[in-house]
C-alpha positions in Angstrom: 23.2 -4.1 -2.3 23.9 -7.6 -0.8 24.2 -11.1 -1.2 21.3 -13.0 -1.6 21.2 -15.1 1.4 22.6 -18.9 1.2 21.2 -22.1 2.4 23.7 -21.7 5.7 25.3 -18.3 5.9 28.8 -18.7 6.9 29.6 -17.4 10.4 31.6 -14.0 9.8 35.0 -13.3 11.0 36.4 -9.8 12.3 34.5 -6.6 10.4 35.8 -4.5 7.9 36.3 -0.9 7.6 33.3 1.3 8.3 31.0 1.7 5.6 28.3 4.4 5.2 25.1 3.3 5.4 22.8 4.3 1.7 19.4 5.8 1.9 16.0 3.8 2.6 13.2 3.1 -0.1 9.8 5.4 0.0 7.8 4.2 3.3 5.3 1.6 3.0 1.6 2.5 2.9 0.7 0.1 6.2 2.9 -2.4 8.5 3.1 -5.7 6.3 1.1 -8.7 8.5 3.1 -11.2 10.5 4.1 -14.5 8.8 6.2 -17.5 10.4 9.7 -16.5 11.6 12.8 -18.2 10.1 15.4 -16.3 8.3 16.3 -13.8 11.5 16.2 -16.9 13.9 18.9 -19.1 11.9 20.8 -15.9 11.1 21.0 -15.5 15.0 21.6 -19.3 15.5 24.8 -19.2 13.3 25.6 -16.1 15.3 26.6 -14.5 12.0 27.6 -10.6 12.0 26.9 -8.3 8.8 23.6 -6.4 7.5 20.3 -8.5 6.8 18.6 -5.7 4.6 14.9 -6.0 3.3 12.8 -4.3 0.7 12.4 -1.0 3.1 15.1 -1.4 5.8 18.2 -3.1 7.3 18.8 -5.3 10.6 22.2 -4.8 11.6 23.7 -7.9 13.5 26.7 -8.7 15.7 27.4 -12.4 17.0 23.4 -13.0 16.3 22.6 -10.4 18.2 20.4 -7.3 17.0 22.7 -4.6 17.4 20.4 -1.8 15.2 17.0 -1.4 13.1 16.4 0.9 10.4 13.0 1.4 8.1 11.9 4.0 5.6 8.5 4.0 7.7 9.5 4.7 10.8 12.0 8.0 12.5 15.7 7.6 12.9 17.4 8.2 16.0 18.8 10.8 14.6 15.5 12.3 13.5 14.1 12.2 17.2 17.0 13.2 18.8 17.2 16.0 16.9 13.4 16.8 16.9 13.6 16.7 20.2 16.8 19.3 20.7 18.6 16.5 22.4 21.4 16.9 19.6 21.8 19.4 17.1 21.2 18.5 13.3 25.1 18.9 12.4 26.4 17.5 15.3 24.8 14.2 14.4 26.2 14.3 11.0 29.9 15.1 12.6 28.9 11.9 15.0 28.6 9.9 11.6 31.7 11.5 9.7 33.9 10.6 12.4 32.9 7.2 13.8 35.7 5.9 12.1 36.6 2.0 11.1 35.9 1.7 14.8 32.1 2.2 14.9 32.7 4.9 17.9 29.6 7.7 16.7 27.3 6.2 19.8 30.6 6.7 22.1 30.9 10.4 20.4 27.7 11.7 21.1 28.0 10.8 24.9 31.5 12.2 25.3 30.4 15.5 23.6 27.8 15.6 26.7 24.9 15.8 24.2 23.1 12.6 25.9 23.8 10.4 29.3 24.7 6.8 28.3 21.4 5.9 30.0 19.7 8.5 27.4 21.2 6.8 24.6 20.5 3.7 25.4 16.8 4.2 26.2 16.1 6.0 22.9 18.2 3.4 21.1 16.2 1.0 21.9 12.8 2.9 21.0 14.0 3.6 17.8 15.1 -0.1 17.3 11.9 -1.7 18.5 9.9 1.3 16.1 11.5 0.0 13.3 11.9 -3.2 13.9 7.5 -3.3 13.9 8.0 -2.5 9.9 11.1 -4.0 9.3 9.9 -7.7 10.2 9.4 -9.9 9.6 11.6 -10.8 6.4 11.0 -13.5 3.7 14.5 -14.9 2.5 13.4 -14.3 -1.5 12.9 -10.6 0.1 16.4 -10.3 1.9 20.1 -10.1 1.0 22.8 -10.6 3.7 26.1 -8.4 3.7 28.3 -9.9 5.9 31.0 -8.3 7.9 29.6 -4.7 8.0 28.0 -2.6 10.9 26.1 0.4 12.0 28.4 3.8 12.2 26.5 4.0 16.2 28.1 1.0 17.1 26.7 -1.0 19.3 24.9 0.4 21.9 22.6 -2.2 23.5 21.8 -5.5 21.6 18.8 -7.5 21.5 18.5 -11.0 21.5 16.8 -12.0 17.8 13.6 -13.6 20.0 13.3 -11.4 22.0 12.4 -8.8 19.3 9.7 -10.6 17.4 7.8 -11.2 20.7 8.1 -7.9 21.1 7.3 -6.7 17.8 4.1 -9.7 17.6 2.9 -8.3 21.0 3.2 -4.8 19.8 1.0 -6.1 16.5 -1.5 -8.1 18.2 -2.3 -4.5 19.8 -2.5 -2.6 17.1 -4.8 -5.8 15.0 -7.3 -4.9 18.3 -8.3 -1.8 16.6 -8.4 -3.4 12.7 -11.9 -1.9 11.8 -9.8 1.5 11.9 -7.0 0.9 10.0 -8.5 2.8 6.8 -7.1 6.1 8.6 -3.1 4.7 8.6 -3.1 6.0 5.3 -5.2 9.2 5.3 -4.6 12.7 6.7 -5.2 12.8 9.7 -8.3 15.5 10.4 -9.5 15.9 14.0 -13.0 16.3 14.2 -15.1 17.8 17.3 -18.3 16.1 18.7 -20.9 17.3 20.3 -20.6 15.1 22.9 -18.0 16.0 25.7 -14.8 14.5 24.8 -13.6 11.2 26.3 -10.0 11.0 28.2 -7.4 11.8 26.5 -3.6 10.7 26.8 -1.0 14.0 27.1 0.1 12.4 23.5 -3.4 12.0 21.7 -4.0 15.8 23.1 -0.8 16.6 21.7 -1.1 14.8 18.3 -4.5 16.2 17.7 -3.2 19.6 18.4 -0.6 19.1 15.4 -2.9 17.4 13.1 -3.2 19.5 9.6 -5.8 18.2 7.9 -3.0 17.2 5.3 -0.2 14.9 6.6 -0.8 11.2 6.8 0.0 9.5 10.4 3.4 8.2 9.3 4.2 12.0 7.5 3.0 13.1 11.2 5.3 11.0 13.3 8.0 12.0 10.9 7.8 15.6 11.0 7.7 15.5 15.0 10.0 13.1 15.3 7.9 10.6 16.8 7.3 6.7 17.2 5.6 5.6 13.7 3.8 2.6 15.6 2.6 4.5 18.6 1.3 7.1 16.3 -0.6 4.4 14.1 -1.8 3.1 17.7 -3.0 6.6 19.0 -4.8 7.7 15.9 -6.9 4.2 15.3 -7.6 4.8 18.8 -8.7 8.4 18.1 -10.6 7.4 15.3 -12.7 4.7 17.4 -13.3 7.2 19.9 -15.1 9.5 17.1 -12.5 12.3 17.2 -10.6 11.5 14.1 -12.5 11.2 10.5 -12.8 8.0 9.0 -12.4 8.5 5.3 -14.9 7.7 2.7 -15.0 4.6 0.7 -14.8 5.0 -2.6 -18.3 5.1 -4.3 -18.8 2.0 -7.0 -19.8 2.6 -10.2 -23.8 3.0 -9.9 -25.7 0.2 -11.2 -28.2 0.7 -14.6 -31.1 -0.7 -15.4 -31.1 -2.7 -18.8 -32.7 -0.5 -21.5 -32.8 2.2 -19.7 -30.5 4.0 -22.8 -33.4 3.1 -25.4 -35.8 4.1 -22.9 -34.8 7.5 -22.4 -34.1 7.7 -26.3 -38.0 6.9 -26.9 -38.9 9.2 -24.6 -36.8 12.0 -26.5 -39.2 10.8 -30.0 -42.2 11.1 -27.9 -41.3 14.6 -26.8 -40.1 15.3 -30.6 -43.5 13.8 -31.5 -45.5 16.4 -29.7 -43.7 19.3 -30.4 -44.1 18.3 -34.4 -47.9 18.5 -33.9 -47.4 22.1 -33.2 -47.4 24.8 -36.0 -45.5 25.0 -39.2 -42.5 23.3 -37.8 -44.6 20.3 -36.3 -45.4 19.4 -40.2 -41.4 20.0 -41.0 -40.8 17.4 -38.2 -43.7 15.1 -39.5 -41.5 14.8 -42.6 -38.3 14.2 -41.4 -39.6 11.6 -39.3 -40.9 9.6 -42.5 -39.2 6.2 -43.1 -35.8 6.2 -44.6 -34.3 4.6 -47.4 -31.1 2.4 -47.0 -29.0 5.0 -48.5 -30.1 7.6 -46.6 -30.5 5.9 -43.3 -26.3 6.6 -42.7 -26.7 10.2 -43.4 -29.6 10.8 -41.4 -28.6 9.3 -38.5 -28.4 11.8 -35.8 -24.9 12.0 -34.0 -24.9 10.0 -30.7 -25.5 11.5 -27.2 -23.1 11.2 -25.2 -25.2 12.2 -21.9 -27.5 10.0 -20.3 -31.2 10.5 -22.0 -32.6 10.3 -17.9 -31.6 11.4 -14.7 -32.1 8.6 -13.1 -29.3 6.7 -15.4 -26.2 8.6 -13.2 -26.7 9.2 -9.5 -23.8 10.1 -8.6 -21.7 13.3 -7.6 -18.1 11.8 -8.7 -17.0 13.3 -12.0 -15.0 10.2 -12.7 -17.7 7.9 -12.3 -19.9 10.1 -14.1 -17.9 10.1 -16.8 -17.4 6.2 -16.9 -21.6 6.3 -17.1 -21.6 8.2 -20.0 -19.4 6.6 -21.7 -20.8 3.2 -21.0 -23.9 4.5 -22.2 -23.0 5.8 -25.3 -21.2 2.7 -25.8 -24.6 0.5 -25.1 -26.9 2.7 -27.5 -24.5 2.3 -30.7 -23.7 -1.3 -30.5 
């Protein structure tokens, strides 16, 4: 993919041809937490041009400058363009097969009066800064540089490399407000409704809520609408707090067992047998199977293990799985 990056990258001279860019790893399952910046501020120092790529995205850079973000978690500008009708599906794919050595697919999709300059460059940025919350920050045993080579777009509007950690730390210190719900960045999103009136609602929580399945996660969500993957985090948690999203469930530990509670319920079974052999001709059948064994018959008489609890109490729990782990622990226990 790249080089892995040196001690001192070397500063890069004029870029080569276009190259396409590959697709992006699966999405990760929550935004990785912040750690000391570095690697983006000496690229930028050295004013170095190429592609810092990570484990789930890419930084584009020009002269040190941030010229373009990409990350499997978060929407493309091409995705919310085009979820939002602002350009058609193939005429963003014709923007990217003839941006040319020159980089000129930004410049194509202006002159074809799809978007204003001032359109691009606002969603540009949106996209960049969406990204750039997943994408960052980067360990250099993570990363590989590529020097030389650019974004099809072009540039549209860099950013300086400070700049966009203090906005990407600013834009995580909001989101690390509402850490008691983070459980639901990860779990379909199902509204729930309250008895209790509902509280104020943003156009976009009213919106999201409306579109919420039952099925997609927040980051499938913001991807089928075409959406910001951060502000979508941001909204849900929020919607969570506020009661109107479900939190889901912890999973249940294994539940916890009394010692000899197997040989317990297994001399309650003899007492029951006991009783019932008292009883008629086959209490006097049971009488004498229940006399002591020899050695060499103990092996055939043993009666084949149970493999469900002897008590009720032993598994109190509704999970098959863990219900399943209890059994077999206690068959395990009573034929050691």
């Amino acid at each position: 993919m790249g080089l892995p990056i040196p001690p001192h990258p070397p500063t890069a001279a004029t870029p080569p041809p276009h190259t396409a860019t590959t697709p992006l790893a699966p999405a990760p399952a929550t935004p990785r937490p912040p750690a000391a910046a570095g690697l983006l501020d000496r690229l930028a120092a050295e004013r170095v041009t190429g592609t810092l790529h990570g484990p789930h995205g890419r930084l584009y850079l020009l002269d040190g400058a941030v010229t373009c973000v990409e990350d499997a978690a978060a929407p493309g500008l091409g995705e919310r363009l085009t979820a939002a009708g602002k350009v058609p599906p193939q005429g963003w794919r014709h923007a990217a097969q003839t941006a040319g050595p020159q980089r000129r697919g930004a410049q194509f999709l202006v002159s074809e009066g799809w978007l204003t300059q001032g359109e691009l460059e606002v969603c540009h940025l949106a996209a960049l800064l969406d990204a750039a919350f997943f994408a960052l920050p980067l360990l250099p045993e993570a990363a590989s540089f590529t020097p030389g080579t650019g974004h099809w777009l072009g540039v549209v509007r860099p950013i300086s490399a400070t700049a966009l950690q203090q906005a990407t730390a600013r834009r995580r210190a909001l989101l690390d407000r509402l850490h008691p719900w983070a459980a639901v960045d990860t779990s379909p999103v199902v509204p729930l409704c309250p008895g209790d009136p509902a509280p104020t609602l943003t156009a976009r929580q009213r919106w999201l809520l409306a579109r919420a399945d039952g099925r997609q996660t927040p980051y499938q969500l913001a991807r089928a609408l075409g959406q910001s993957a951060y502000l979508t985090l941001l909204d849900i948690r929020r919607l969570a707090a506020a009661g109107l999203v479900r939190m889901p469930t912890a999973p249940a530990g294994l539940p916890r067992r009394r010692p000899g509670a197997g040989l317990e319920g297994q001399q309650r079974q003899e007492e029951q047998q006991d009783r019932e052999g008292h009883q008629g001709p086959e209490g006097q059948r049971g009488r004498e199977q229940r006399r002591p064994a020899t050695p060499a018959t103990t092996a055939a008489a043993r009666p084949t293990p149970a493999w469900q609890p002897q008590v009720a109490e032993l598994l109190d729990t509704r999970d098959p799985d863990i219900a399943l782990l209890v059994r077999l622990r206690t068959a395990l226990e009573e034929n050691l």
